[in-house]
N, C-alpha and C positions, 0 to 999 in steps of 0.2 A: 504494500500500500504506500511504504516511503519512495519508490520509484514512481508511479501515477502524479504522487503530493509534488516530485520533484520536476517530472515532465509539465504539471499543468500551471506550476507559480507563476514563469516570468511572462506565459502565453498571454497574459489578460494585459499587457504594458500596448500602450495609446497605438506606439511605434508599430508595435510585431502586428495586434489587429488591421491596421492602416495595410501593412507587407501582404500579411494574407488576404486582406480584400481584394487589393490590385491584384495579387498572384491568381486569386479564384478566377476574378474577371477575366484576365491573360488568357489562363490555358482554359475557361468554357470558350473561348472566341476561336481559339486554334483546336481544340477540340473538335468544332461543329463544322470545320472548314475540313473538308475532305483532301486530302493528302498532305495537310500539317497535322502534327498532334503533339502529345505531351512531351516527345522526346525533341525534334523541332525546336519546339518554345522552349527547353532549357536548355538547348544549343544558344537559341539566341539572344536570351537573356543571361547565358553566364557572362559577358565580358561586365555585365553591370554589378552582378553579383561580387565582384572582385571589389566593388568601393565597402560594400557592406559590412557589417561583424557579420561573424561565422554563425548566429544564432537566427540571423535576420536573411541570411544568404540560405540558410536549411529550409525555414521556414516559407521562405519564395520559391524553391523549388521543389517544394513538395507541394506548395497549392496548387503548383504549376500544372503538376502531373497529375495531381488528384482531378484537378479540376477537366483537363484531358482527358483526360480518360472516360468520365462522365461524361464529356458533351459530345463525344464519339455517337452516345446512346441517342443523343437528338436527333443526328441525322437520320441516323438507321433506324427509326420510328417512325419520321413523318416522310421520308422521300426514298427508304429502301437503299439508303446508302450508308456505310457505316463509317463515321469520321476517323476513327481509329479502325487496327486491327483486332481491338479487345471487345467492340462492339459488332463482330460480324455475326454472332450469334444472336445476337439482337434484332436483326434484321428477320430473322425467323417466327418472331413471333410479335414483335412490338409493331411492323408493319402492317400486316392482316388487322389488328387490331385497330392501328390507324386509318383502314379504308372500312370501317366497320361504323366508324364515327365513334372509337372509342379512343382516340390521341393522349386524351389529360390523362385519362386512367394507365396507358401505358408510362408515360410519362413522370406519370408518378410513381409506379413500381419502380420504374429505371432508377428515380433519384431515390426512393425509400431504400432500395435493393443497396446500392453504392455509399448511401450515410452508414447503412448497419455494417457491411462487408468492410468499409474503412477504417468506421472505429471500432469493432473488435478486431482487424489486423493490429492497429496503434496499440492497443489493452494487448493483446498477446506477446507482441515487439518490446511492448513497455516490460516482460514480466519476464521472458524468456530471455533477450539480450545478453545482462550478465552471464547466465548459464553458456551458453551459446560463445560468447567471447571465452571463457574458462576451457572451452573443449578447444576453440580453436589454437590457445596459447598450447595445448598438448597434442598440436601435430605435429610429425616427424615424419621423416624423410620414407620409411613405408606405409603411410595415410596417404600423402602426397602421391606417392607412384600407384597405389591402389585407385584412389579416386583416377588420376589420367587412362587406367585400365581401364575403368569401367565405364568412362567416359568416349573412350576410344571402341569400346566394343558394343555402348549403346549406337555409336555414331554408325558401324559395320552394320548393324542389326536393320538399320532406317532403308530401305527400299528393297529392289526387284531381286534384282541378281544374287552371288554368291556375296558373302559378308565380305570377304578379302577384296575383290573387285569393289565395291560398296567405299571401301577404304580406302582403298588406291586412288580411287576417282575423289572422292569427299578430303579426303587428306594429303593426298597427293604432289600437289603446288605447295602446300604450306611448308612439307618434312622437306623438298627439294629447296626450297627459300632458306629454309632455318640452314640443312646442311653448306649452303654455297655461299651465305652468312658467316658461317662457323667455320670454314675455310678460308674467308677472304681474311677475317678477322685475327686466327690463332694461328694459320699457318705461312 
């Protein structure tokens, strides 16, 4: 509960509300515009974020994304187009509803669905974090090569063919980059 107490004090200061109003407003507007989104607007809003403190620079780009992410759901409700990639599911069912004459109501699940899904991400982030930082402080060098394995053998596993060709193809240019890399460089 002293992590929640700690996360929510300094949020209520004139300053950080002002951040997060403008930040909501940002990314709902690149949100709803279909091929900008959340990640976009914290492309281009980082060079600003650079004047900020680091609590006011967090704070902006997290409404940023929040708020993108969200206005995704606008489009892909009322015109079958989903502003983001996180709203194309949305498009399945919030626009039937829209040609239904039932718009507000989808509309409203979208933004009810996205307040609850957001903050109980925040409440669990809030609660878990420390934990999560403590494991990460205890990786070592066979956690590291384990995870690349399994990461490399989800990558083989993703399409038609055989897993090895799957890999050669999907990994291929990068292992050939890194080795002529690692060449230029050490040898």
């Amino acid at each position: 509960m002293e992590n929640l107490y700690l996360m929510m004090a300094p949020l209520f200061s004139a300053k950080l509300l002002i951040v997060l109003f403008f930040g909501t407003l940002f990314g709902l507007i690149l949100g709803v515009l279909p091929g900008l989104g959340p990640t976009t607007g914290g492309a281009l809003i980082l060079p600003f974020t650079m004047t900020l403190d680091p609590l006011s620079a967090i704070v902006l780009l997290t409404s940023i994304y929040c708020a993108g992410t969200y206005g995704g759901a606008i489009t892909a409700i009322l015109i079958n187009t989903p502003g983001t990639p996180a709203a194309a599911a949305t498009c399945l069912d919030g626009y039937p509803l829209a040609q239904k004459g039932e718009a507000g109501r989808a509309l409203g699940m979208a933004t009810v669905s996205s307040a609850i899904g957001g903050i109980f991400s925040v409440v669990v982030l809030v609660f878990f974090a420390p934990l999560l930082a403590q494991l990460a402080y205890e990786f070592g060098q066979p956690e590291y090569f384990a995870l690349a394995i399994f990461g490399l053998t989800m990558l083989a596993s993703i399409g038609d063919g055989s897993p090895i060709k799957e890999l050669v193809k999907k990994k291929g240019k990068p292992l050939l980059f890194a080795l002529f890399l690692f060449c230029t460089l050490f040898i």
